[in-house]
MIDOSE-1310 file (N, C-alpha, C; in nm, 2 decimals, decimal comma, always signed):
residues 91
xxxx	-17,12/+13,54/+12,72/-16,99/+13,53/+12,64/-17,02/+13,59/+12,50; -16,96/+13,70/+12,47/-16,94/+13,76/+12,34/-16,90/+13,72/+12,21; -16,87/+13,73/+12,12/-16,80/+13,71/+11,97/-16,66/+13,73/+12,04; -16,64/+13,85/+12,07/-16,53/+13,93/+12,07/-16,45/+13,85/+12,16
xxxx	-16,49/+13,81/+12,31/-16,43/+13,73/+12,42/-16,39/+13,58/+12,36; -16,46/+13,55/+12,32/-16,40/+13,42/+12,18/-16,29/+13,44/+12,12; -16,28/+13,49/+12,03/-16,21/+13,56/+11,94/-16,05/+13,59/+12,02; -16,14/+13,67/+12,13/-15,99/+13,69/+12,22/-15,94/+13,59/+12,25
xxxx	-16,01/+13,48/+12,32/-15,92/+13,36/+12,37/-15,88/+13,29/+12,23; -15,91/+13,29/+12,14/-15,86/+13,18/+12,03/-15,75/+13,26/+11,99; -15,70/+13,37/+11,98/-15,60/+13,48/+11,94/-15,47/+13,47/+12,10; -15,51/+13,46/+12,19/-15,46/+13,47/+12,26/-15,42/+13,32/+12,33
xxxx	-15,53/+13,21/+12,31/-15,46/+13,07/+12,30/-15,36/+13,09/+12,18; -15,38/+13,13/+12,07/-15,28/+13,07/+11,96/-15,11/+13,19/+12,05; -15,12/+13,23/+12,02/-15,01/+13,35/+12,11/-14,93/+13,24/+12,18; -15,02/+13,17/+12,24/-14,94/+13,11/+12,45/-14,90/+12,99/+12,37
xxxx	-14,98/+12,92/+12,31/-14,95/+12,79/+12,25/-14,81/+12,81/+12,16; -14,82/+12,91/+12,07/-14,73/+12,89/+11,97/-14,59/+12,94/+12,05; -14,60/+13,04/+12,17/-14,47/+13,05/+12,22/-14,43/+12,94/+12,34; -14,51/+12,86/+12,39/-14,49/+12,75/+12,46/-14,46/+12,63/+12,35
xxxx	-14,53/+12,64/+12,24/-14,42/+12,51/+12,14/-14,30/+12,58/+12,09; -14,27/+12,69/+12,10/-14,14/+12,73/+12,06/-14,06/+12,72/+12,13; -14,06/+12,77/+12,26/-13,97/+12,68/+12,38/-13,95/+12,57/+12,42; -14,07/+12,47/+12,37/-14,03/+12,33/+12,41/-13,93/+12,29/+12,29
xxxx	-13,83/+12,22/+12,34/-13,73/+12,15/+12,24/-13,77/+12,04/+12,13; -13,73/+12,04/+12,04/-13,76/+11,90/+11,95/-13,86/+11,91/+11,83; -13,89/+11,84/+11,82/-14,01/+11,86/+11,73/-14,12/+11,78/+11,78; -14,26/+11,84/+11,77/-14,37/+11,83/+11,87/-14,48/+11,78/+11,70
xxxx	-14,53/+11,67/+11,75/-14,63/+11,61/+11,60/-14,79/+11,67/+11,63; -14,82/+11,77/+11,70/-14,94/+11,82/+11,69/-14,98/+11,91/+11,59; -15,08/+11,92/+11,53/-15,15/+12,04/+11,45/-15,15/+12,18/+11,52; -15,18/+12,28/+11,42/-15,19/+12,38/+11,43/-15,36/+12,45/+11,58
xxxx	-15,46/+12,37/+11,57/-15,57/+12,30/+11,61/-15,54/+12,31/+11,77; -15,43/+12,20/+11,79/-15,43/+12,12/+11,90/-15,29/+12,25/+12,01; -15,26/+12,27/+11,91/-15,14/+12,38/+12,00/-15,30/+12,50/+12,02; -15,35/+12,58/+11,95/-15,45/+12,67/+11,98/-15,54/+12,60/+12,12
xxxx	-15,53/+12,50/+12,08/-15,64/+12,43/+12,20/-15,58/+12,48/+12,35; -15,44/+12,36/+12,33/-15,36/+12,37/+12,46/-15,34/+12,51/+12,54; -15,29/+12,63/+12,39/-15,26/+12,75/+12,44/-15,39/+12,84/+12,55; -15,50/+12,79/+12,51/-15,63/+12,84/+12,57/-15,64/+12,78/+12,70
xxxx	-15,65/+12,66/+12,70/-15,64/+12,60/+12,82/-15,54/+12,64/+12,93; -15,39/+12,67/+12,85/-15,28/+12,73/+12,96/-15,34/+12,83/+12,97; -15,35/+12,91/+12,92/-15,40/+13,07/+12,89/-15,55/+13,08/+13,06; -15,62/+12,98/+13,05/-15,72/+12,99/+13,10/-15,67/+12,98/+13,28
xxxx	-15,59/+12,87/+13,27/-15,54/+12,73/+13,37/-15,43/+12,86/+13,45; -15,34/+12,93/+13,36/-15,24/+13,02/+13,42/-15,31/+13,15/+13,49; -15,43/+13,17/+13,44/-15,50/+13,29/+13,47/-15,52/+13,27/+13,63; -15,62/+13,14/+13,64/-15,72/+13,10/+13,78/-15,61/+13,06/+13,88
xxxx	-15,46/+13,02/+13,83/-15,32/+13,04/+13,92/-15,32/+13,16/+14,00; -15,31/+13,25/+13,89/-15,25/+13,41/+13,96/-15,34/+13,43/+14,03; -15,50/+13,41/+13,98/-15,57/+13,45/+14,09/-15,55/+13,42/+14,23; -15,52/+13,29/+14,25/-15,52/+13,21/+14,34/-15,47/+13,26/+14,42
xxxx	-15,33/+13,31/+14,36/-15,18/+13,34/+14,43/-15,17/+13,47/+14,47; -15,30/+13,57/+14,39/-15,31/+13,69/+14,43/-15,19/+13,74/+14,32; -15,18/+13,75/+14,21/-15,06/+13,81/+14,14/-15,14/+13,86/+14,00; -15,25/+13,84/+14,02/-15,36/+13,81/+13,89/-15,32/+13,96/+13,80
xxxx	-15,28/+14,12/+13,94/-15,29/+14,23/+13,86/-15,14/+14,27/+13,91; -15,13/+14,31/+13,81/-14,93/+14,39/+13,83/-14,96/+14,50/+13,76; -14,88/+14,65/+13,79/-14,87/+14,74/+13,70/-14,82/+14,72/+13,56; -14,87/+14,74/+13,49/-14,80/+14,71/+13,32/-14,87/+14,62/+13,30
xxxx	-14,82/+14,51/+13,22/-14,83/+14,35/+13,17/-14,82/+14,32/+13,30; -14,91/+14,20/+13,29/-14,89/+14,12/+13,45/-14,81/+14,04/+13,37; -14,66/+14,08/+13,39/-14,61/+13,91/+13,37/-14,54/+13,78/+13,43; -14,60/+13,81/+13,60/-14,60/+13,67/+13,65/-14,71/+13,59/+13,60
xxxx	-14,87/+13,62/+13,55/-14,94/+13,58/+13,48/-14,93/+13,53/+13,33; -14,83/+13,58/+13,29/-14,83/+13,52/+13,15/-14,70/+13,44/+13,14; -14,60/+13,49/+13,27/-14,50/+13,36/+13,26/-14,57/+13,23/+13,28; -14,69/+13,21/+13,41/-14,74/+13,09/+13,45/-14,85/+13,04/+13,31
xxxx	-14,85/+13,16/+13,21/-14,94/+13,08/+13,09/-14,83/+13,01/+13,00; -14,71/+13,07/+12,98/-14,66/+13,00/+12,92/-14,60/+12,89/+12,95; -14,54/+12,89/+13,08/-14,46/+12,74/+13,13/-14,62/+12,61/+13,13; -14,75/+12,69/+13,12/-14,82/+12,56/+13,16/-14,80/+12,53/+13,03
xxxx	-14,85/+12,59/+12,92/-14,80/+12,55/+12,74/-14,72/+12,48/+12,73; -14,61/+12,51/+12,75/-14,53/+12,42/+12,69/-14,53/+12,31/+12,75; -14,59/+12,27/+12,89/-14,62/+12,12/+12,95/-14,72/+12,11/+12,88; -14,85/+12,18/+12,84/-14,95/+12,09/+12,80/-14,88/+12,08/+12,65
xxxx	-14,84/+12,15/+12,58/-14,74/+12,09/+12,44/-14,68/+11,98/+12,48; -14,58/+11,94/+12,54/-14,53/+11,84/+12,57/-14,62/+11,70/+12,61; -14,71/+11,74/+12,65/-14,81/+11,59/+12,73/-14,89/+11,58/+12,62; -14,96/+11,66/+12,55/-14,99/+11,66/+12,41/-14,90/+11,56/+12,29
xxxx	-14,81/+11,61/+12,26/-14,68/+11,55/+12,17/-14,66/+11,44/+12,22; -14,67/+11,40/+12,32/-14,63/+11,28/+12,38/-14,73/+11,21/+12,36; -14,88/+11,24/+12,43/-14,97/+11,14/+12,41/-15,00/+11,10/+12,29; -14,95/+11,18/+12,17/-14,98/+11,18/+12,05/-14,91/+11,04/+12,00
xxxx	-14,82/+11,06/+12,03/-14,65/+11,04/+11,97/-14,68/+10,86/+12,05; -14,71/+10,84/+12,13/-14,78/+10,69/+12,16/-14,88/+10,63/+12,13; -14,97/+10,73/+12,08/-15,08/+10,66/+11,99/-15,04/+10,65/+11,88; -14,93/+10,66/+11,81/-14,83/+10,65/+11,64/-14,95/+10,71/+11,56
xxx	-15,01/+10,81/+11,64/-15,07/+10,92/+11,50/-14,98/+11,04/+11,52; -15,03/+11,10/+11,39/-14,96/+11,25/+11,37/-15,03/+11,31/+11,31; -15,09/+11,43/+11,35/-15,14/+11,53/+11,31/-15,08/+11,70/+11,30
């Protein structure tokens, strides 16, 4: 694992995360931190989908791949905000 492959996923978590908390409705009490987290994890979690499903490569943007990165986002935003939001912290 490189600098650069890092770099990419933290740039490319924040990307998925911040467009998966934009689409979720409401107002979400997570940090800046915890959305980058989530977005990597969808980002990671949407990837090993397409594989799965065989959709991994499309001409252009794969964007059956990056649709399945963002709908996971905005659930792990949501299960995030929530688990937050019942432990009555906010960050």
């Amino acid at each position: 694992m490189t600098i650069e492959s890092i770099l990419g996923a933290i740039v490319i978590g924040a990307v998925i995360g911040a467009i998966g908390r934009l689409l979720l409705p409401g107002r979400q009490a997570i940090g800046w931190i915890l959305t980058i987290v989530v977005g990597i994890v969808a980002a990671l979690l949407g990837t090993l989908l397409a594989q799965v499903l065989g959709v991994e490569t499309t001409p252009g943007i794969d964007w059956i791949e990056l649709v399945m990165q963002v709908v996971l986002a905005v659930v792990g935003v949501g299960l995030v905000a929530g688990l937050r939001r019942g432990s009555g912290r906010s960050v």
